[in-house]
C-alpha positions as CSV (number, residue, x, y, z in Angstrom):
1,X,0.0,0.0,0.0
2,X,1.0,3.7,-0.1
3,X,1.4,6.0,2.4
4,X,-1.9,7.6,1.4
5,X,-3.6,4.2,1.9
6,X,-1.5,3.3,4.8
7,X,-2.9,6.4,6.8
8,X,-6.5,5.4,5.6
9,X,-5.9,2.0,6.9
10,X,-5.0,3.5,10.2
11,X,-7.6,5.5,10.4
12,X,-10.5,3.1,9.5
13,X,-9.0,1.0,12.0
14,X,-8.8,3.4,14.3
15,X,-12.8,4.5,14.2
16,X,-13.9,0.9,13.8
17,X,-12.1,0.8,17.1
18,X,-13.3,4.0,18.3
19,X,-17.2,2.8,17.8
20,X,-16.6,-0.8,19.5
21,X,-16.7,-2.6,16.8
22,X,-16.2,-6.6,16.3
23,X,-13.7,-7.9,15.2
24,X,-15.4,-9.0,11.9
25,X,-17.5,-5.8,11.4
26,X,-13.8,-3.8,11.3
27,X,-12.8,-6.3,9.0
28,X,-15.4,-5.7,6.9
29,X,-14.9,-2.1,6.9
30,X,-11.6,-2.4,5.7
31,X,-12.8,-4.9,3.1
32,X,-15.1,-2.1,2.0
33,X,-13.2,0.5,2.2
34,X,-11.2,-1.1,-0.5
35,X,-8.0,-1.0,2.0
36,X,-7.3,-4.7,2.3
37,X,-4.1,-5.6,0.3
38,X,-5.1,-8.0,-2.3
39,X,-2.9,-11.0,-3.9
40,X,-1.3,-9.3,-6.3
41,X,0.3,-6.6,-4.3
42,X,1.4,-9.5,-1.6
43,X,3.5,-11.3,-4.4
44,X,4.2,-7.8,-6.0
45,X,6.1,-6.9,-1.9
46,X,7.5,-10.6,-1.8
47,X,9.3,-10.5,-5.0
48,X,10.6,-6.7,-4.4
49,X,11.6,-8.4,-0.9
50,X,13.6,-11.6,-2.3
51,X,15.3,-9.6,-5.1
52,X,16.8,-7.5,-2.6
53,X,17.7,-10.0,-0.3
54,X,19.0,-12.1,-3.2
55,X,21.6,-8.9,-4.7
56,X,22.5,-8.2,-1.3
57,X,23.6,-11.8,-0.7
58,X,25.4,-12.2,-4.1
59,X,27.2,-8.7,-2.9
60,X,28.2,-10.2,0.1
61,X,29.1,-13.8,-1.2
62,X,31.8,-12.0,-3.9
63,X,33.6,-9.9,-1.1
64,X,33.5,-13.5,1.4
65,X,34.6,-15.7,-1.3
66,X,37.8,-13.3,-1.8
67,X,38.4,-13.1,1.7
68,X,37.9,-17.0,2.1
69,X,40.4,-17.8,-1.0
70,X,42.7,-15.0,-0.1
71,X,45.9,-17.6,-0.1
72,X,44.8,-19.4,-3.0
73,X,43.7,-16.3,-4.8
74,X,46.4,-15.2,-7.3
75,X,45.7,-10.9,-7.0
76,X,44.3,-10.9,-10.8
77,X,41.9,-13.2,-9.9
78,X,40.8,-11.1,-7.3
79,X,40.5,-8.1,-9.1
80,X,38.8,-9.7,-12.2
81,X,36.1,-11.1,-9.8
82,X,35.9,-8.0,-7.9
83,X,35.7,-5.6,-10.9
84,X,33.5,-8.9,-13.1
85,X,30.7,-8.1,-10.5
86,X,31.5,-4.5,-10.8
87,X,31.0,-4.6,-14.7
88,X,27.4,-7.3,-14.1
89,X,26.0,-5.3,-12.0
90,X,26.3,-2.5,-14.0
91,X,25.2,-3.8,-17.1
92,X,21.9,-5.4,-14.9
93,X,21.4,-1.3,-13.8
94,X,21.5,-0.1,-17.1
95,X,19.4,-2.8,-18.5
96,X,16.7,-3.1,-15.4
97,X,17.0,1.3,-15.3
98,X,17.5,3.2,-12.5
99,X,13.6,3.5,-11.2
100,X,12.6,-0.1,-11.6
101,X,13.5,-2.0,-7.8
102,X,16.1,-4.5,-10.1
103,X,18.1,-1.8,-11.4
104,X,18.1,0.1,-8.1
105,X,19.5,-3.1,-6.4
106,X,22.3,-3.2,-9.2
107,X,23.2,-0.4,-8.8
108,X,23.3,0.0,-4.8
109,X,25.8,-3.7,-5.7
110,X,27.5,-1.5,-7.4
111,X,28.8,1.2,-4.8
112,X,29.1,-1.3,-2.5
113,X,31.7,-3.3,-4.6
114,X,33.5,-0.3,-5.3
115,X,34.1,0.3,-1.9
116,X,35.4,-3.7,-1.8
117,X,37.6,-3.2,-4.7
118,X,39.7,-0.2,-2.6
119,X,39.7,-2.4,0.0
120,X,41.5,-4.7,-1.6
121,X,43.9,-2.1,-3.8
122,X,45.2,-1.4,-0.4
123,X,45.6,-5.1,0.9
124,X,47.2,-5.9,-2.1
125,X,49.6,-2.6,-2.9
126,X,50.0,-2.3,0.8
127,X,49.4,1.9,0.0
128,X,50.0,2.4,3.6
129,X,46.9,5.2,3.2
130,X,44.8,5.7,6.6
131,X,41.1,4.0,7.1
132,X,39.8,7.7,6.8
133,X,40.8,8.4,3.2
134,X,39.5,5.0,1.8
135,X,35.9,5.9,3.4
136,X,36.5,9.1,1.9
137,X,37.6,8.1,-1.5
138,X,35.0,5.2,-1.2
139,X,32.5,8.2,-1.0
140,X,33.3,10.3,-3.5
141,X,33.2,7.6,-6.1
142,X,30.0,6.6,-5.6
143,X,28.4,10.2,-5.5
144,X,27.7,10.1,-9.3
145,X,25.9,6.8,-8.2
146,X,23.8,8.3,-5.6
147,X,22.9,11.6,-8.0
148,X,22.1,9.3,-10.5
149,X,20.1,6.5,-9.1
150,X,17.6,8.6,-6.7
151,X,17.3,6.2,-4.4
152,X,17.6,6.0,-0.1
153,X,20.0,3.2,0.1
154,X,22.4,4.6,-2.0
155,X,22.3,8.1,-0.1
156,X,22.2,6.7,3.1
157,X,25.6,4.6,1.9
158,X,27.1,8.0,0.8
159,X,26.4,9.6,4.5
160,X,27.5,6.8,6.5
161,X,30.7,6.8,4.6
162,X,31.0,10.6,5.8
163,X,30.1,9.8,9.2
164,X,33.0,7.2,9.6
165,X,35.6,9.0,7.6
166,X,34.7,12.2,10.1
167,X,35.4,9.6,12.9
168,X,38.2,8.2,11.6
169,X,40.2,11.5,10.2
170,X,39.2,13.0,14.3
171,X,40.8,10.0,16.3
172,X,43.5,9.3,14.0
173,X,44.8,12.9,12.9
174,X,43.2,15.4,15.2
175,X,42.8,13.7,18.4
176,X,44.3,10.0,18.3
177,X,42.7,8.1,21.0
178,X,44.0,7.8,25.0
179,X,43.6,6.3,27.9
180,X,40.4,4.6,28.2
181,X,39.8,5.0,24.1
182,X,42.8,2.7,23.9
183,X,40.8,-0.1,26.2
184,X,36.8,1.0,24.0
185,X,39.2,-0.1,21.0
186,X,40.1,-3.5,22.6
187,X,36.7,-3.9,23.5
188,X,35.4,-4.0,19.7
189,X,34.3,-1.4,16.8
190,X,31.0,-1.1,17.8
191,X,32.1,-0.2,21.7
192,X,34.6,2.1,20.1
193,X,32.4,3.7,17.9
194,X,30.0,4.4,20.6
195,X,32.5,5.9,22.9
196,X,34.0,8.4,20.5
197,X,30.3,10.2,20.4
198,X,31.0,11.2,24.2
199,X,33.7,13.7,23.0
200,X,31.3,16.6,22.5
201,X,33.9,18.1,19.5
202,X,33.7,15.0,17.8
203,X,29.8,14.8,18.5
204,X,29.1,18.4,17.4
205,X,30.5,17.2,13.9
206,X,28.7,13.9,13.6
207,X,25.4,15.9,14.7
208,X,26.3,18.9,12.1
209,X,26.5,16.1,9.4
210,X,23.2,14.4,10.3
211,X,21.5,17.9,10.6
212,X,22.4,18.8,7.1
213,X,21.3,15.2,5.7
214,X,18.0,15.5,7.9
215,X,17.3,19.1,6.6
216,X,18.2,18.4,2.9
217,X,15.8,15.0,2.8
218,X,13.1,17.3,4.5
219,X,13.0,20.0,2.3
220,X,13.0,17.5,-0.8
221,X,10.2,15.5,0.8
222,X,7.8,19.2,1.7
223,X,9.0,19.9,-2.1
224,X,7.3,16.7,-3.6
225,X,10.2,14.9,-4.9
226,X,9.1,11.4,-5.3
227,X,11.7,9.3,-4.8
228,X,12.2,11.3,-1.3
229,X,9.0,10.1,0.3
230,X,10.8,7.7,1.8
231,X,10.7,8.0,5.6
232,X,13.6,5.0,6.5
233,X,16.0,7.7,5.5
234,X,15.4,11.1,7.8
235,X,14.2,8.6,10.6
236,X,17.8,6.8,10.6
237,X,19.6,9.9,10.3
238,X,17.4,11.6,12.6
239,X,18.7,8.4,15.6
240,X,22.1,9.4,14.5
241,X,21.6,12.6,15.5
242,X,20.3,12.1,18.6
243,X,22.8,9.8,19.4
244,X,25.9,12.2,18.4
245,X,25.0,14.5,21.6
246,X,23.2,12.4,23.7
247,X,25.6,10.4,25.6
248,X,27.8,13.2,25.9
249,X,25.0,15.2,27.5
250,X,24.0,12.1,29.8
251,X,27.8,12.3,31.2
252,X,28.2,15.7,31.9
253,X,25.0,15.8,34.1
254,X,25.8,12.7,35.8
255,X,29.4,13.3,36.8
256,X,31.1,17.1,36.5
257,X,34.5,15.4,37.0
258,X,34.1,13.7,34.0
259,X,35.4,16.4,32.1
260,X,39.0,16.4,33.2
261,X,39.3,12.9,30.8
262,X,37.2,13.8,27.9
263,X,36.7,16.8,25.9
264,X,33.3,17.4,26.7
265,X,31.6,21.4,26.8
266,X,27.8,22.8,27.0
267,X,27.3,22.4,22.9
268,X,26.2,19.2,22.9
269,X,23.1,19.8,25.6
270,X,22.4,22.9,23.7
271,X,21.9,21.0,20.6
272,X,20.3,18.2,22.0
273,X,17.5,20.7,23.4
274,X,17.4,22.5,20.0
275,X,16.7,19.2,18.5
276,X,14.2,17.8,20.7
277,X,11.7,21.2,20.3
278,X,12.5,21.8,17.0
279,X,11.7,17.8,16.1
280,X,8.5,18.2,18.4
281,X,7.2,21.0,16.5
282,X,8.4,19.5,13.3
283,X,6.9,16.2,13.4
284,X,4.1,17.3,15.0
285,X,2.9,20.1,12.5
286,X,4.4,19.8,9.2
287,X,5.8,16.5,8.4
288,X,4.0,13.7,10.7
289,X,6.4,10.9,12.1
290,X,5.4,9.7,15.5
291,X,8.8,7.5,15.0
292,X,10.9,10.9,15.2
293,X,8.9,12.3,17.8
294,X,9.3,9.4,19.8
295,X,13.0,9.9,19.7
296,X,12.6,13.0,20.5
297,X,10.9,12.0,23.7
298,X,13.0,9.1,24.9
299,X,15.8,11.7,24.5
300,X,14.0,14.1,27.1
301,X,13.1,11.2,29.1
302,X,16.9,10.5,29.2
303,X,18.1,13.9,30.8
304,X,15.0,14.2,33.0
305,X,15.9,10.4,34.6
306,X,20.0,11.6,34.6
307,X,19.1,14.5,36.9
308,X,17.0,12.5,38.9
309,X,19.6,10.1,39.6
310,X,22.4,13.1,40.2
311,X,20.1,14.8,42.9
312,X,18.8,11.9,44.5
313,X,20.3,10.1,47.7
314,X,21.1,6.6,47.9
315,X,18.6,4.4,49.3
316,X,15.4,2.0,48.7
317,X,13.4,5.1,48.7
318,X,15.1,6.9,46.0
319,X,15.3,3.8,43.6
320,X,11.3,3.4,44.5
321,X,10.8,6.9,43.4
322,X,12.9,6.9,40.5
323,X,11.1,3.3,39.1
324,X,7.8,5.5,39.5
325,X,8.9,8.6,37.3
326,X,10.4,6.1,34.8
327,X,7.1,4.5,34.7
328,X,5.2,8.0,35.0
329,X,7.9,9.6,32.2
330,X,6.7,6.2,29.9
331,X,3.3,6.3,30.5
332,X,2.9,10.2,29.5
333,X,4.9,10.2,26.4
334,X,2.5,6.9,25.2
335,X,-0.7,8.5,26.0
336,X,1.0,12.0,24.6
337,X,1.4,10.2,21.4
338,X,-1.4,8.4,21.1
339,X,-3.4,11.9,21.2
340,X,-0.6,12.9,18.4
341,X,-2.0,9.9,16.2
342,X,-6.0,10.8,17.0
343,X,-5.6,14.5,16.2
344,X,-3.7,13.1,13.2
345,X,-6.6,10.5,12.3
346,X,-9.6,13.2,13.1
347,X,-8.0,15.5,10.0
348,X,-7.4,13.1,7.5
């Protein structure tokens, strides 16, 4: 279904609901209502779905079967597989085009492969180059890609290859990691990764870069661009800006001292609270999301609960009380949303 239809299913349901109706009786309200997806557009989701699935897996199989063959693999046979599935993939784009779901896939197999095939340059060449300027090469490359295709995957690609090689250039030129960075790295990536966001420099930047996607994909959707309805894109890089100046924020109310070990300064809560108003006016009034908006309150139900637990005392009492504002701050941000959704449903 389409969003337009999506929302009318929602609301259908919703007034069936509304006027107690049986289970069968909403049903058939639906079914009248002409809102029910029928057989064709269940096989018509199923095959966009496998396809997908089936180019991502063929993407993934060509980078594992190089990295399982790596011995046995003389390097031209790595590069001819790498840049054979460049070439297929291609060909598959230009024959499929570039708005039909199997040339989108292509090409989306595409800039991922090219980012595979630099990978491997530098494995094989031994360039010496730092992480940073592969993701950044990796990214330019593909931006003819991702002007050409119009799609969300390959833009969202483009911006997460910006994100890391803004991480990566930060830690490794401007402010190479110490102390306990060192021990986040030994942790794993994803550890790491997460621990770099609570240096409110680095998490200025990263929010800065998600701002500027967010806004751009916002003022193409208000403009009508079609293939910028999408919503997986602005909600994605909406969490990522959340969580650039989140943690950071968290810290710095629940321990001052913190601040003598990491870089940390009043930025980060002052975008945070920019972003949390500004996305509940937003999504609220001109582009509806309730997914953003409840980002937007988790990330005030955050601070509120860090400030609790900085100005309250040890003791049973204290953890009673702050399991009953938890439950409070949960409770009033559903039944806050759920209003959201029926103002939403009473003026469509």
């Amino acid at each position: 279904m389409s969003q337009e239809q999506t929302a009318s299913y929602t609301a259908v349901t919703e007034m069936a609901i509304a006027a107690r109706f049986s289970e069968a009786a909403c049903d058939r309200s639906i079914e009248i209502a002409c809102l029910q997806p029928e057989q064709a557009d269940w096989r018509r989701y199923l095959d966009r779905f496998l396809m997908v699935v089936g180019i991502a897996l063929i993407a993934a199989g060509i980078a594992a079967f190089i990295a399982w063959n790596w011995a046995e693999l003389d390097r031209f046979a790595k590069f001819a597989v790498l840049q054979g599935g460049i070439l297929v993939s291609a060909v598959l784009a230009w024959r499929f085009g570039f708005d039909s779901i199997a040339g989108q896939s292509s090409l989306f197999v595409v800039a991922f492969l090219t980012g595979i095939l630099l990978a491997l340059f530098g494995q094989v060449y031994q360039t010496g180059a730092d992480p940073y300027g592969l993701f950044l090469s990796w990214a330019i490359l593909i931006l003819p890609l991702c002007i050409i295709g119009r799609q969300a995957a390959l833009w969202l690609l483009f911006h997460i290859l910006l994100i890391l090689t803004v991480i990566m250039y930060y830690t490794q030129v401007l402010h190479p990691p110490e102390g306990w960075w060192q021990l986040a790295q030994l942790v794993g990536p994803l550890v790491w990764l997460g621990a770099t966001v609570l240096d409110s420099t680095l998490g200025s930047a990263l929010y800065l870069a998600n701002a500027i996607g967010l806004v751009a994909w916002e003022l193409g959707t208000s403009r009508g661009v079609p293939w910028m309805q999408n919503r997986a894109y602005p909600r994605l890089i909406a969490f990522g800006a959340f969580s650039a100046v989140l943690p950071s924020t968290l810290v710095m109310i629940l321990s001052a001292s913190f601040g003598d070990q990491a870089n940390l300064h009043f930025i980060s809560p002052l975008l945070l609270a920019i972003t949390t108003a500004g996305g509940l006016w937003y999504y609220q009034y001109k582009q509806q999301d309730l997914l953003i908006l409840t980002l937007c309150l988790l990330a005030a139900i955050f601070v509120v609960t860090s400030f609790a637990i900085r100005e309250l005392v040890s003791g049973s009492g204290s953890l009673l009380f702050l399991a009953l504002l938890i439950i409070a701050e949960v409770a009033g941000a559903a039944w806050w949303l759920k209003t959201v959704a029926q103002r939403w449903a009473s003026q469509s």
